[in-house]
C-alpha positions in Angstrom: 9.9 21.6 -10.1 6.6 20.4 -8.8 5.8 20.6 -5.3 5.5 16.9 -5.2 8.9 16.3 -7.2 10.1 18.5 -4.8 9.6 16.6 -1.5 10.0 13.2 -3.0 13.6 15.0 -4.0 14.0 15.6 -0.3 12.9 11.9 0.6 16.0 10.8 -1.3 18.1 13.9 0.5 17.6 12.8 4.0 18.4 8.8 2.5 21.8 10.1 1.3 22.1 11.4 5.1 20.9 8.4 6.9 23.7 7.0 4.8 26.3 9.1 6.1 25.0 9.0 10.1 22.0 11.5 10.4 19.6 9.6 12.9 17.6 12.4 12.7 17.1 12.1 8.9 15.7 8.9 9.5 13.2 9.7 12.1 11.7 12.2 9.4 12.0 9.2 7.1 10.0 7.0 9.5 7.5 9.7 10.2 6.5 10.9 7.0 6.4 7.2 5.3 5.1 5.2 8.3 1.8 5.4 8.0 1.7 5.4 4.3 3.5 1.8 4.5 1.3 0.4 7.4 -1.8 1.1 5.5 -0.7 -0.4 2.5 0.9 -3.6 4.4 -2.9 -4.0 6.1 -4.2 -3.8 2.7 -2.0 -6.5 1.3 -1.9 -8.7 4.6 -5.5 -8.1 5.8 -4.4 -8.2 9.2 -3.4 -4.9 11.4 -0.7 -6.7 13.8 1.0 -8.5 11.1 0.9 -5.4 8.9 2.8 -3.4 11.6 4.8 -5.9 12.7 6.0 -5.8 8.1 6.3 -2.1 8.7 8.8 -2.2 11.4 11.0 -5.4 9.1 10.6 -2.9 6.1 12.4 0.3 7.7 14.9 -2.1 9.8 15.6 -3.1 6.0 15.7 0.5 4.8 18.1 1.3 8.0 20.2 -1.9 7.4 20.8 -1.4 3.8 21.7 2.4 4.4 25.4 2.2 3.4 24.6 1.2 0.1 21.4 3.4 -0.9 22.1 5.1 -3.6 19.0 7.6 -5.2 18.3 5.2 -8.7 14.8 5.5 -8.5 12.8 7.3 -5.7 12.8 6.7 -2.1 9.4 5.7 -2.4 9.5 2.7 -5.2 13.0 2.0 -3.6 10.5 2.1 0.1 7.4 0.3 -1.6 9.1 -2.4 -3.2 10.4 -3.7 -0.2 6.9 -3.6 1.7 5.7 -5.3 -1.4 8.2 -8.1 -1.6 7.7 -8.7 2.3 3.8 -8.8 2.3 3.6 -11.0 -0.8 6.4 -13.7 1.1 4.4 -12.7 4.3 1.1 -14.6 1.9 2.9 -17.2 0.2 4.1 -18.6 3.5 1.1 -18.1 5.0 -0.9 -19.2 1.8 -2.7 -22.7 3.8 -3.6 -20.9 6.5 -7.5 -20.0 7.2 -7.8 -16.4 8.8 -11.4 -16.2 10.1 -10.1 -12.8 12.1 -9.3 -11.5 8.6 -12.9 -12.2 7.1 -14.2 -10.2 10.2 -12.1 -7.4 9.8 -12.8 -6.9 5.8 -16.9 -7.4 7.1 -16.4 -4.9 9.2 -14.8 -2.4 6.8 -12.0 -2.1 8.8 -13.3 1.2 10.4 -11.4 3.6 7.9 -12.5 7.1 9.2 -15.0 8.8 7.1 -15.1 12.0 5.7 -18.1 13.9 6.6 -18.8 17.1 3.8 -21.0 20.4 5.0 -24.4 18.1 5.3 -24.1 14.8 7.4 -25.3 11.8 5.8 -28.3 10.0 7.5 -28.0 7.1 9.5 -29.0 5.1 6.3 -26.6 6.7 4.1 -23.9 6.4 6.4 -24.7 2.4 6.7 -25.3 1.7 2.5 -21.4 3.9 2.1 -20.2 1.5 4.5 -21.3 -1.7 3.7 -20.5 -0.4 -0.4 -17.1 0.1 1.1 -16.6 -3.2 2.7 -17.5 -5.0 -0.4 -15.2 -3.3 -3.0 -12.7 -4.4 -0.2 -13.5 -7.3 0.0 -13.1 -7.4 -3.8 -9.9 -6.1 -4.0 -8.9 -8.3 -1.0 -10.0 -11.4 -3.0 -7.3 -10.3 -6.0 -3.9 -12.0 -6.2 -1.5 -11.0 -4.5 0.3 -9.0 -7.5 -2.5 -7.6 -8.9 -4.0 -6.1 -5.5 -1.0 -4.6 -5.1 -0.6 -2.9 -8.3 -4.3 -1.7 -7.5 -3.6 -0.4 -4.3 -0.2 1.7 -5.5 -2.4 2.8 -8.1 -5.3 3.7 -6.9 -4.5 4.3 -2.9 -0.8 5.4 -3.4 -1.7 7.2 -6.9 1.7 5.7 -8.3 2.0 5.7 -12.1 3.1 2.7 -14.5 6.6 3.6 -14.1 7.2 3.4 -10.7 5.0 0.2 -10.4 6.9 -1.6 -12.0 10.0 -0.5 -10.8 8.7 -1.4 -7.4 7.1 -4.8 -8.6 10.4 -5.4 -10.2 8.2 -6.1 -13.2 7.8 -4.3 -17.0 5.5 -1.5 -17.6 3.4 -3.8 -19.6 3.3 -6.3 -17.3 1.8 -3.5 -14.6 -1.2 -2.3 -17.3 -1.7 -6.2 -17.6 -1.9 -7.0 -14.1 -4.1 -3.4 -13.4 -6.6 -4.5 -16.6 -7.1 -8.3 -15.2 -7.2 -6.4 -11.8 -9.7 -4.0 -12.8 -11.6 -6.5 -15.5 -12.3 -8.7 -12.4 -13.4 -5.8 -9.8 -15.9 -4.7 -12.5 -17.2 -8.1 -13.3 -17.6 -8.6 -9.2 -18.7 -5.2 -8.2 -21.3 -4.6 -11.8 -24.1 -5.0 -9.3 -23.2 -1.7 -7.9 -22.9 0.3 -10.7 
């Protein structure tokens, strides 16, 4: 067994004992997964307070529902599904609604920390990473709300087909669909940076 199989295995361990009373299990939960869920909730949401305001709904979910969990798929689609289901309701009612704070935000890049290697980038480096980085956000930000998220479990989350579409509630096929119109449309909008 992987490492990796290995502490997903645990994720639905501690489940099993936030099932049977362990509050502590569910700290470890909320600490190892919080972030994780946060980030991808701003991604979807494009708004920080909203997004942790979804993260707190998604593990009072998790919590609520802990008398019947029972480990069918991993902790993680069970976890991901549920933050996807409440960010794309979170968009649909919120679908007529301008957010000029949102547009800021995605301009701004949303001041994702960057890693510096052994040499530090110039000034100008630093500023054409950035404002690259802002627009391929901005381009995956523009996406629907299904395909973005298939993008970001695939390519933020590193989920495969599988658990995609266990989490999208969808078929496998229907995931490499959504990921090739997904990626079709970020090529065609981002070919200038190629």
């Amino acid at each position: 067994m992987t490492a990796a199989a290995a502490y997903l295995e645990r994720d639905a361990e501690l489940m099993l004992r936030v099932r049977d009373g362990d509050e502590t299990s569910f700290a470890l939960l909320l600490e190892r997964h919080r972030r994780p869920v946060i980030h991808f909730l701003s991604r979807m949401v494009q708004n920080p307070a909203v997004s942790e305001e979804l993260a707190q709904e998604v593990f009072l979910r998790v919590y609520k529902a802990r008398a019947t969990y029972e480990p069918t798929a991993k902790f993680t689609t069970w976890l991901f599904r549920i933050a996807t289901h409440l960010a794309i309701n979170w968009l649909r009612d919120r679908r007529n609604e301008k957010s000029e704070d949102s547009l800021d935000r995605s301009a701004a890049g949303e001041g994702a920390p960057i890693q510096i290697a052994d040499r530090a980038p110039t000034k100008e480096q630093e500023m054409l990473y950035q404002a690259r980085l802002a627009e391929v956000r901005r381009a995956i930000d523009a996406l629907p709300a299904k395909q973005r998220a298939a993008v970001l479990m695939h390519k933020y989350h590193e989920m495969g087909y599988a658990q995609i579409a266990r989490t999208l509630n969808c078929s496998e096929s229907a995931v490499k669909s959504l990921l090739f119109r997904a990626y079709e449309t970020l090529r065609a909008r981002l070919v200038h940076m190629a």
